[in-house]
Each structure stands twice: as C-alpha cells, then as structure tokens.
VEXLOVEX-700652 format. One record per residue: residue in one letter; y, z, x of N, C-alpha, C in turn; residue number from 0. Coordinates in steps of 0.001 Angstrom, whole numbers. Layout:
BEGIN
+--------+---------+---------+---------+---------+---------+---------+---------+---------+---------+-----+
: residu :      nv :      nw :      nu :     cav :     caw :     cau :      cv :      cw :      cu : num :
+--------+---------+---------+---------+---------+---------+---------+---------+---------+---------+-----+
:      A :       Y :       Z :       X :       Y :       Z :       X :       Y :       Z :       X : NUM :
...
+--------+---------+---------+---------+---------+---------+---------+---------+---------+---------+-----+
END
This chain:
BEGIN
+--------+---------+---------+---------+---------+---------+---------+---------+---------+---------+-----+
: residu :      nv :      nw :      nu :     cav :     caw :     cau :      cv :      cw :      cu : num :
+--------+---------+---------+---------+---------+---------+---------+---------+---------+---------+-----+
:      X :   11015 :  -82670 :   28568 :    9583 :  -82380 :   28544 :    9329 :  -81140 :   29376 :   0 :
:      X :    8540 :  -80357 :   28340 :    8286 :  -79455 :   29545 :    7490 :  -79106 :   30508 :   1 :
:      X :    7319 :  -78555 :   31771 :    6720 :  -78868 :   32876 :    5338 :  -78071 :   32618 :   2 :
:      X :    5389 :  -77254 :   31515 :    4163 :  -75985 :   31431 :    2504 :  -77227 :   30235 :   3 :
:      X :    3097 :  -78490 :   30963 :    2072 :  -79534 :   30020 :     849 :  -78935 :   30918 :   4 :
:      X :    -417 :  -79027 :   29443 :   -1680 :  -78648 :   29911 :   -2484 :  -79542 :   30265 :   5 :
:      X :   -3069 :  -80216 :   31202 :   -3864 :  -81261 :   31345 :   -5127 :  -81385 :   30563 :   6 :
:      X :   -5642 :  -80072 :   30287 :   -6757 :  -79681 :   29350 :   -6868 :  -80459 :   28063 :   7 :
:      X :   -5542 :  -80290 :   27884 :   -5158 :  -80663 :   25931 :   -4451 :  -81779 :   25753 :   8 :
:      X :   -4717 :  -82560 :   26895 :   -3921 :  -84381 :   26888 :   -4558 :  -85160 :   26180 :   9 :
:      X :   -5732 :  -85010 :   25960 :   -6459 :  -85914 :   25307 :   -6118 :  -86008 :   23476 :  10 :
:      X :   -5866 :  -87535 :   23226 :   -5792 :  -87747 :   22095 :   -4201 :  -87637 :   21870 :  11 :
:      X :   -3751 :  -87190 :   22945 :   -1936 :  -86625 :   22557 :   -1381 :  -87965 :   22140 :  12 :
:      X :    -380 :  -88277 :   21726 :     578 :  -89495 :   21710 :    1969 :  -88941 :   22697 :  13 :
:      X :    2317 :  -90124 :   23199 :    3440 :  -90647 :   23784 :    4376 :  -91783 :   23770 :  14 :
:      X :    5339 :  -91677 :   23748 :    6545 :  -92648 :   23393 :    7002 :  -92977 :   25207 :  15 :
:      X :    6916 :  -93881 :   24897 :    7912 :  -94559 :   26567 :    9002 :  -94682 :   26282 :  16 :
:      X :   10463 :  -94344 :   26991 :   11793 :  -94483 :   27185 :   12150 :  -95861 :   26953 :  17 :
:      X :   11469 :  -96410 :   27871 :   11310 :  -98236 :   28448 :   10395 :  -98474 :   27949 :  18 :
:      X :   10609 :  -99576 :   26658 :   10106 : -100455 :   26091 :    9201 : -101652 :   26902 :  19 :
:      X :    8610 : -101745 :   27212 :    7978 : -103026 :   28452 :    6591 : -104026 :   27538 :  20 :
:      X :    6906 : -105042 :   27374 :    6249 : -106168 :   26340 :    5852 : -105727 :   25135 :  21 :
:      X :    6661 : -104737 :   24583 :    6451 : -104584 :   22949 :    5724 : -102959 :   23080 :  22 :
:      X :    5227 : -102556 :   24308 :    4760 : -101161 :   24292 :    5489 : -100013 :   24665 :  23 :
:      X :    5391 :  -99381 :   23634 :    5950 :  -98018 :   23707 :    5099 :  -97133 :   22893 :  24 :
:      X :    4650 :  -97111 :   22163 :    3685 :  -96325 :   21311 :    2727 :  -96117 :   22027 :  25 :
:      X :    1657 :  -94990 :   22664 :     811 :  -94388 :   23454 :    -600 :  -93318 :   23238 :  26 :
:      X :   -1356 :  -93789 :   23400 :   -2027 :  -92623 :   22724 :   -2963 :  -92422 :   24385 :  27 :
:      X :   -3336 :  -90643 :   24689 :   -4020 :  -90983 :   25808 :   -5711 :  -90852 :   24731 :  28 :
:      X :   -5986 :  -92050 :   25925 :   -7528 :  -91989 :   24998 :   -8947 :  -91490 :   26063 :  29 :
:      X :   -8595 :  -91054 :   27573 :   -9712 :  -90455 :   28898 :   -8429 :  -90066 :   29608 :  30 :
:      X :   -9263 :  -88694 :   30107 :   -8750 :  -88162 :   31079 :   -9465 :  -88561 :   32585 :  31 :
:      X :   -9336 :  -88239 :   33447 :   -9822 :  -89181 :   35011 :  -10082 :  -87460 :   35718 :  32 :
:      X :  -10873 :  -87523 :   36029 :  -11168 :  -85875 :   36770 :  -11652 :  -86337 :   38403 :  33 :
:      X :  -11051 :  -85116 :   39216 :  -10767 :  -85562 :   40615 :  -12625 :  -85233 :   40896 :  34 :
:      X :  -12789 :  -85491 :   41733 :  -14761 :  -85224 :   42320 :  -14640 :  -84126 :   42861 :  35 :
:      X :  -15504 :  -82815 :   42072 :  -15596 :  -82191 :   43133 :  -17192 :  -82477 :   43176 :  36 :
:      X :  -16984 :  -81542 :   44492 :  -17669 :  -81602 :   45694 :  -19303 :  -80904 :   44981 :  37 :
:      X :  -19181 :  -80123 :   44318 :  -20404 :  -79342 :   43865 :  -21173 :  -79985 :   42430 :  38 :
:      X :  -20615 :  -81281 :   41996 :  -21037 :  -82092 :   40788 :  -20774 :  -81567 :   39811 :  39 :
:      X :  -19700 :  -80425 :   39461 :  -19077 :  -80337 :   38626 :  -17596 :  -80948 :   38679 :  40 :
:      X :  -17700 :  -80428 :   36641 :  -15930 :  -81315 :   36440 :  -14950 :  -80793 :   37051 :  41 :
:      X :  -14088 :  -82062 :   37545 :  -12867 :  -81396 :   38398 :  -11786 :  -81062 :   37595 :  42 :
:      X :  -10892 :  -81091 :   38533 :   -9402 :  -80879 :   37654 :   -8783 :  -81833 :   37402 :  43 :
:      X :   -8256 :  -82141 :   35994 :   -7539 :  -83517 :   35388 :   -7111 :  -83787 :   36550 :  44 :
:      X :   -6636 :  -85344 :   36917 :   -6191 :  -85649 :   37929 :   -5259 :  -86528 :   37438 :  45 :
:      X :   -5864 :  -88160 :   36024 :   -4830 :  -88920 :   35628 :   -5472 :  -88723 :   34530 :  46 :
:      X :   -4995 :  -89920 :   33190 :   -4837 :  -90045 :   32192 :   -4888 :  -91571 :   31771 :  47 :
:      X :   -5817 :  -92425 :   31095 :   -5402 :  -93428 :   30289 :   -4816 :  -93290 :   29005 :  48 :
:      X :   -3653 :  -94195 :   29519 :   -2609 :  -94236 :   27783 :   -3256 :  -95865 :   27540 :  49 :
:      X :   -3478 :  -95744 :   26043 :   -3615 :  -97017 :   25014 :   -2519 :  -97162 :   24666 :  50 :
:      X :   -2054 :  -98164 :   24484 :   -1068 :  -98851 :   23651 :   -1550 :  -99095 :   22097 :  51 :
:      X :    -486 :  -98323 :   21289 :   -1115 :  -98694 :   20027 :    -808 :  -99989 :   19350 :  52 :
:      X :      98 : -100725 :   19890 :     -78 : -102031 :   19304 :    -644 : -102893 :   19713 :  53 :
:      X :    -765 : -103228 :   21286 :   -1688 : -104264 :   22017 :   -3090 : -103888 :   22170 :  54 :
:      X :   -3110 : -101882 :   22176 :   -4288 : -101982 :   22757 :   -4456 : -101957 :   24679 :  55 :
:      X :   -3634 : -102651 :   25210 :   -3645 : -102389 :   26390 :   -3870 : -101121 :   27261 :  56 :
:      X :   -4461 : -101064 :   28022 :   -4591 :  -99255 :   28214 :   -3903 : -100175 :   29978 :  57 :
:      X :   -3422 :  -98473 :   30507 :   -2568 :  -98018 :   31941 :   -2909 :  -96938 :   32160 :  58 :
:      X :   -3347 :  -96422 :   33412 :   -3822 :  -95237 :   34158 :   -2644 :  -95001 :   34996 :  59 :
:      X :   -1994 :  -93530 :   34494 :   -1214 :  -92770 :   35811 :   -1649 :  -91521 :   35490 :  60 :
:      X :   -1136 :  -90793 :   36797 :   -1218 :  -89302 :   37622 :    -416 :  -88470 :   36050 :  61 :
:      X :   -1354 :  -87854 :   35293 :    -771 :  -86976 :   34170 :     606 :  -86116 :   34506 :  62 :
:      X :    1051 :  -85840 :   35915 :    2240 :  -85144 :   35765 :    3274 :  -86253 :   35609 :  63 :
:      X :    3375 :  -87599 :   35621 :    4045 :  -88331 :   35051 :    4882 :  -88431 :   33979 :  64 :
:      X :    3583 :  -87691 :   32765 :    4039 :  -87641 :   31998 :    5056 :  -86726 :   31573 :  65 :
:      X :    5097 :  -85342 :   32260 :    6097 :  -84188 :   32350 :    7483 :  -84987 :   32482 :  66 :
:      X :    7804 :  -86368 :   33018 :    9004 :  -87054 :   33376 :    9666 :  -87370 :   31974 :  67 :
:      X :   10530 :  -86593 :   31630 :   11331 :  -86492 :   30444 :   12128 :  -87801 :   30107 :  68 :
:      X :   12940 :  -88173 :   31550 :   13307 :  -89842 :   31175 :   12575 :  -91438 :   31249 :  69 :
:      X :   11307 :  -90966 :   31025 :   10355 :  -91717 :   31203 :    9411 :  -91692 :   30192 :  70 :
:      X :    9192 :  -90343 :   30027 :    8371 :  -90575 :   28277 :    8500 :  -89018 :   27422 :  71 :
:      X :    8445 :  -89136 :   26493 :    8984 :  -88198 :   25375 :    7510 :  -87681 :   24584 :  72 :
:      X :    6704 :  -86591 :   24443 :    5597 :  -86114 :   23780 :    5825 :  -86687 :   22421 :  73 :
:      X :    4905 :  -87208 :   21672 :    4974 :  -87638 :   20223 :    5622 :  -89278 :   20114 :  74 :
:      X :    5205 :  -89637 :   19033 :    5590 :  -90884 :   18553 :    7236 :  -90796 :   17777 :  75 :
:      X :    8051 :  -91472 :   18781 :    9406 :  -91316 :   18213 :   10243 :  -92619 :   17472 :  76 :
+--------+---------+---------+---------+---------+---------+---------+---------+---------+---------+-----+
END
C-alpha cells in the first residue's frame, strides 16, 4: 500500500482485511472523523469508519492504518 494515501478521497473507498475476523473482510469506508479545529472549521481527516459489507458492522480507526499493507489491501480482493 502506498503511503502517498489521500485522506480527502477515503470516502466510499473499499478495503479488504488480511485477517479474516467473524466472517469480515469486505470494507467499505462509509464517514470520515475530522480532528476539531479550533476556529469551527473542518479539520484534517483524523479516522475513518469501515462497514462491513456482509454484517454491516462498522469499526473506527486512525486512517493511516490503513496505509498498513499487511493488514489491509485497497479494493475488494
């Protein structure tokens, strides 16, 4: 994966997990999480909710996570 991922353009992306964990691996991010700034404008991506496309379950991590190549792969594989 490469490290030049845009946080801008995460939304809607799909992701594949390495590790299979209760039937999920299929990913779609469906919100991005923006840090507060201080002046009530939007901040800078900070995390990411991934959906699970089969349960549905959604998980919030820190979007450079996803840059972790043995951990998850861009696209549905």
């Amino acid at each position: 994966m490469s490290a030049r991922l845009n946080p801008e353009k995460l939304l809607l992306s799909k992701w594949t997990a390495r590790q299979v964990i209760a039937r999920e691996k299929h990913f779609l991010v469906v919100e991005l999480l923006r840090e507060q700034a201080p002046t009530g404008e939007l901040g800078a991506v900070d995390a990411v909710v991934l959906e699970a496309v089969l349960t549905k379950r959604q998980r919030t991590l820190k979007w450079r996570e996803l840059t972790d190549s043995s951990a998850w792969q861009q696209g549905w594989q």
